[in-house]
N, CA, C and O of each residue as an XYZ file, in Angstrom:
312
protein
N       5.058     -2.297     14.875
C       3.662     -2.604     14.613
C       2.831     -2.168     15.814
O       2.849     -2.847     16.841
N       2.168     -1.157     15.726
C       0.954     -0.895     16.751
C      -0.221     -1.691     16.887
O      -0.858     -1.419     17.905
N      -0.879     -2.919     15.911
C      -1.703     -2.993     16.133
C      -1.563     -4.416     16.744
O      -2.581     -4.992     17.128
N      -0.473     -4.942     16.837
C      -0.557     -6.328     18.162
C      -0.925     -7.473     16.928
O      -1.185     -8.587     17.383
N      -0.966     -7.381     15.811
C      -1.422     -8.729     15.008
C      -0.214     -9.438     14.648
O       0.803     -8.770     14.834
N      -0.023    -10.674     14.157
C       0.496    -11.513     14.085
C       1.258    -11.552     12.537
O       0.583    -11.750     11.527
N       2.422    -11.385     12.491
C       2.562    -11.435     11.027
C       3.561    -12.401     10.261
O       4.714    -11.980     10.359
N       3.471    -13.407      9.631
C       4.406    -14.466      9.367
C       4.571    -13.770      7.736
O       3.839    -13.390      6.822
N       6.256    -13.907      8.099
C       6.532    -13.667      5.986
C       7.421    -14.880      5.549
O       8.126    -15.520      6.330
N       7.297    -15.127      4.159
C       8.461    -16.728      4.141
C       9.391    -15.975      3.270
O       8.860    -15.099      2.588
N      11.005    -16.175      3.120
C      11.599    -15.444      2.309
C      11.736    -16.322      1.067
O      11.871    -17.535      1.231
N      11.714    -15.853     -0.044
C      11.234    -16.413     -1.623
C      12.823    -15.220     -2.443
O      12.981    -15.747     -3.544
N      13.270    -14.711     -2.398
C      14.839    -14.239     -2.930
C      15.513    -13.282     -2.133
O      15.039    -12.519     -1.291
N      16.781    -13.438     -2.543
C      18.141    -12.899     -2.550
C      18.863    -12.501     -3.453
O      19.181    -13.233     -4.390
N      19.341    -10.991     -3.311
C      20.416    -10.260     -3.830
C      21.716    -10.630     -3.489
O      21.792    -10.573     -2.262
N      22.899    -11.022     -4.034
C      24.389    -10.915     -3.050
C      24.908    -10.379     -4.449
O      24.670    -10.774     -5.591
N      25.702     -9.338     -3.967
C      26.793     -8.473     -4.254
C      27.729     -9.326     -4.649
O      27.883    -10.119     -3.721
N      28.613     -9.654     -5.752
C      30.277    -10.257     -5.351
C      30.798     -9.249     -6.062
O      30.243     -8.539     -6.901
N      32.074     -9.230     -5.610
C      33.293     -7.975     -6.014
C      33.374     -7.097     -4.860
O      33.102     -7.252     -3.669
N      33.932     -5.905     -5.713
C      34.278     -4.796     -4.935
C      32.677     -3.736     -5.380
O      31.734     -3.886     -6.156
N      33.320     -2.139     -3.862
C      32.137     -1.363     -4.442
C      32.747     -0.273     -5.925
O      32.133      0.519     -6.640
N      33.835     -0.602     -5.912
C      34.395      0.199     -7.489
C      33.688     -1.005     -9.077
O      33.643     -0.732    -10.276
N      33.355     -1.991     -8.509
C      32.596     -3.275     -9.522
C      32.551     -4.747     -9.135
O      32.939     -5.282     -8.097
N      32.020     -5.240    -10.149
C      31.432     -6.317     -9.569
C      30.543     -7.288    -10.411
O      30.805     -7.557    -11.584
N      29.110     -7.965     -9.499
C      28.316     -8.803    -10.632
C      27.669     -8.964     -9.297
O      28.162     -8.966     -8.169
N      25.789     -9.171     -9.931
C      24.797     -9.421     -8.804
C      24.488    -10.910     -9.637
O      24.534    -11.191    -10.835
N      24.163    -11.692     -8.450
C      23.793    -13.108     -8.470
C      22.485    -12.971     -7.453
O      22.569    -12.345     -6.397
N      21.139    -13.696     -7.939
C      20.264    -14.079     -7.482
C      19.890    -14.984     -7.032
O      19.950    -15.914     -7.836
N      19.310    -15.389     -5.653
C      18.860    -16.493     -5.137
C      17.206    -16.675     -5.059
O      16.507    -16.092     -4.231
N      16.866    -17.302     -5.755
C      14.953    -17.818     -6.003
C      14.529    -18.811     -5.667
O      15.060    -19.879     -5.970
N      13.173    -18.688     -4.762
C      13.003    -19.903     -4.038
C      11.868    -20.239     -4.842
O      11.121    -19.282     -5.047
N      11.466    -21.517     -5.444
C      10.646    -21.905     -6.165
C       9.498    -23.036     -5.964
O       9.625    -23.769     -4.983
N       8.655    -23.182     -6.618
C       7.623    -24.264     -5.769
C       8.452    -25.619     -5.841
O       9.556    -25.846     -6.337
N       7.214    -26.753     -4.932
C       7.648    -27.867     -5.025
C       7.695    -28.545     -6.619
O       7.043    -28.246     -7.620
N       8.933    -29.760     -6.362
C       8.990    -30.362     -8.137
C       8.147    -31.296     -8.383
O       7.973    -31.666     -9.544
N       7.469    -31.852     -7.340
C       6.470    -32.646     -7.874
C       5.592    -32.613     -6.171
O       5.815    -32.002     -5.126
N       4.424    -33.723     -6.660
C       3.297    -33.497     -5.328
C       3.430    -34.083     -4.609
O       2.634    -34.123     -3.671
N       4.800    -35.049     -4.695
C       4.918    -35.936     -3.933
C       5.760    -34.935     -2.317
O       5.509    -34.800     -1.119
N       6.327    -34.681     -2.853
C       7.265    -33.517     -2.024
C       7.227    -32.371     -1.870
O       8.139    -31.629     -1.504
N       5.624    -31.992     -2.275
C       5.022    -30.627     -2.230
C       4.676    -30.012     -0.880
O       4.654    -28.800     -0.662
N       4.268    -31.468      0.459
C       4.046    -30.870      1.416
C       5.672    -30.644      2.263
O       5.861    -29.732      3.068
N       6.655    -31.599      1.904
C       7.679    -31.676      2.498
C       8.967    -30.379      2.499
O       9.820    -29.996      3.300
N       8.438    -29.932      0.854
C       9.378    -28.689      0.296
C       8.706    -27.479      0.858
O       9.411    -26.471      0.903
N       7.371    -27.374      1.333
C       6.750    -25.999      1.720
C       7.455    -25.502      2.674
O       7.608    -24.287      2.546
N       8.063    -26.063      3.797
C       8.968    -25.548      4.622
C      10.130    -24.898      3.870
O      10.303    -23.689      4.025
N      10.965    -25.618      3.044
C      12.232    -25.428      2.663
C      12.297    -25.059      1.241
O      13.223    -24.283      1.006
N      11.847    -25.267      0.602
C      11.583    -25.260     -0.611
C      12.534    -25.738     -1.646
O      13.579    -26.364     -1.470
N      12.055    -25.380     -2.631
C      13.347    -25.602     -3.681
C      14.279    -24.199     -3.936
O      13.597    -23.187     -3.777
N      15.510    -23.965     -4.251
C      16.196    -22.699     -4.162
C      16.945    -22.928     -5.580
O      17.284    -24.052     -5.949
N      17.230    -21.442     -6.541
C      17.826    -21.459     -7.878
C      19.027    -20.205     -7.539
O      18.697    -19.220     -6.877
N      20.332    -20.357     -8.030
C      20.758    -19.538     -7.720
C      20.867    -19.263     -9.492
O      20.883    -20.230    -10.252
N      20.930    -17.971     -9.960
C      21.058    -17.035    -11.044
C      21.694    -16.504    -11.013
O      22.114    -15.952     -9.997
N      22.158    -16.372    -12.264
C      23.597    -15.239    -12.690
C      23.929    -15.465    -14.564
O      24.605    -16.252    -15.227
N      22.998    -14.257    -14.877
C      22.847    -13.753    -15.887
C      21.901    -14.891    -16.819
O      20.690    -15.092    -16.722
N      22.938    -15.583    -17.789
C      21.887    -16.486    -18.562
C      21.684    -18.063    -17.689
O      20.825    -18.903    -17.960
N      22.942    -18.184    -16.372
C      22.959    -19.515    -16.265
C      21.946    -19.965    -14.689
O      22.372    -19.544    -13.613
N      21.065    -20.543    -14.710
C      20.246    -21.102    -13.614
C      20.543    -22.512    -12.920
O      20.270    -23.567    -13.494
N      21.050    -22.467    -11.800
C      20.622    -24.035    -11.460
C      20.090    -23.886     -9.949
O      19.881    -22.841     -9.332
N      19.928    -25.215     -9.522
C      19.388    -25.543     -8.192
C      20.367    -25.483     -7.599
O      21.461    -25.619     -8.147
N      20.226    -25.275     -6.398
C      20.880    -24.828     -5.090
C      20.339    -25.642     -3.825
O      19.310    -26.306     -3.953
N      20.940    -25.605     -2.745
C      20.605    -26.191     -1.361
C      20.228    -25.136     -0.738
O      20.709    -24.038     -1.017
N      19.049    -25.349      0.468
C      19.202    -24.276      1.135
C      20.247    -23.569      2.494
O      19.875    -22.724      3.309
N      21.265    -24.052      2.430
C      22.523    -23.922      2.900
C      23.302    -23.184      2.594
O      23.869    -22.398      3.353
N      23.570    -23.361      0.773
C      23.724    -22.259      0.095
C      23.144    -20.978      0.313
O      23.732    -19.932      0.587
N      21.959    -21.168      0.166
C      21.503    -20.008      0.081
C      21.442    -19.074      1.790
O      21.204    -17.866      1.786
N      21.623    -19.632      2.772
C      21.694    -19.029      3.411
C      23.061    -18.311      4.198
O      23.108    -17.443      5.070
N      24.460    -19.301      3.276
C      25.557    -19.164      3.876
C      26.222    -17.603      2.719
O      27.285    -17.035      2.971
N      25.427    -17.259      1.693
C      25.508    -15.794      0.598
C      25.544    -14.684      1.517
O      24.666    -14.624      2.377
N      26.423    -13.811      1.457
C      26.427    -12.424      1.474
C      25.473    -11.899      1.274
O      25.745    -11.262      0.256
N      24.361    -11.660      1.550
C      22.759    -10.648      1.231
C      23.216     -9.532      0.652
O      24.381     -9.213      0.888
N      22.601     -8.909     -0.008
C      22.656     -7.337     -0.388
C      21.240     -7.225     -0.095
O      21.133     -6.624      0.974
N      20.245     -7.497     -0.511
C      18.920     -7.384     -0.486
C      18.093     -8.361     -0.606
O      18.066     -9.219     -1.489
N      17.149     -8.176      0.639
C      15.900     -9.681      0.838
C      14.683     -9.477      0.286
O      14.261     -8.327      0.406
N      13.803    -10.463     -0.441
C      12.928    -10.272     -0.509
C      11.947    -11.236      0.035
O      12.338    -12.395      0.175
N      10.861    -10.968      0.330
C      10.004    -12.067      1.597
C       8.235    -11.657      0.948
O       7.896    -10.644      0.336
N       7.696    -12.403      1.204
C       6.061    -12.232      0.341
C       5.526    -12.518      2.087
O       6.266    -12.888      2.999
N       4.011    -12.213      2.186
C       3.543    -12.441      3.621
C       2.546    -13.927      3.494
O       1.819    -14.284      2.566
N       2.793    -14.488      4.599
C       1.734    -15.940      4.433
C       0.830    -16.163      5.685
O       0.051    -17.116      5.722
C-alpha cells in the first residue's frame, strides 16, 4: 500500500480442500450475523460460523473454523 491509510478487513468465509489433488470434496466455512440482539454486540467480534458441505449446514465454533485447512479466504473491508 503506498498511500499510508489504514485498512481493517473481518474474514466472513472459507474454502478447505479435503482429499487428495487426484479428488476430493470442498466444504465451506460462513460467518453469519448475530442470532438475536441480545448478543449482537457480543457476536460482532466473533460471530456466528456455518460450516457447509453440499445440502447439509450447521453451526460451528470459531475454533473450528480456524483449526480447517484453508484453500481460499474470503474477507469484506470494515
Amino acid at each position: 500500500c503506498t498511500d499510508h491509510d489504514n485498512y481493517d478487513y473481518r474474514l466472513v468465509g472459507v474454502v478447505e480442500h479435503l482429499g487428495t489433488m487426484r479428488g476430493g470434496h470442498y466444504v465451506a466455512y460462513v460467518r453469519g450475523g448475530p442470532k438475536n440482539k441480545v448478543k449482537a454486540k457480543k457476536e460482532s467480534v466473533g460471530g456466528v460460523w456455518y460450516h457447509a458441505s453440499d445440502v447439509y449446514v450447521r453451526e460451528v465454533s470459531l475454533e473450528e473454523v480456524l483449526r480447517c485447512e484453508a484453500y481460499i479466504l474470503f474477507y469484506e473491508k470494515i
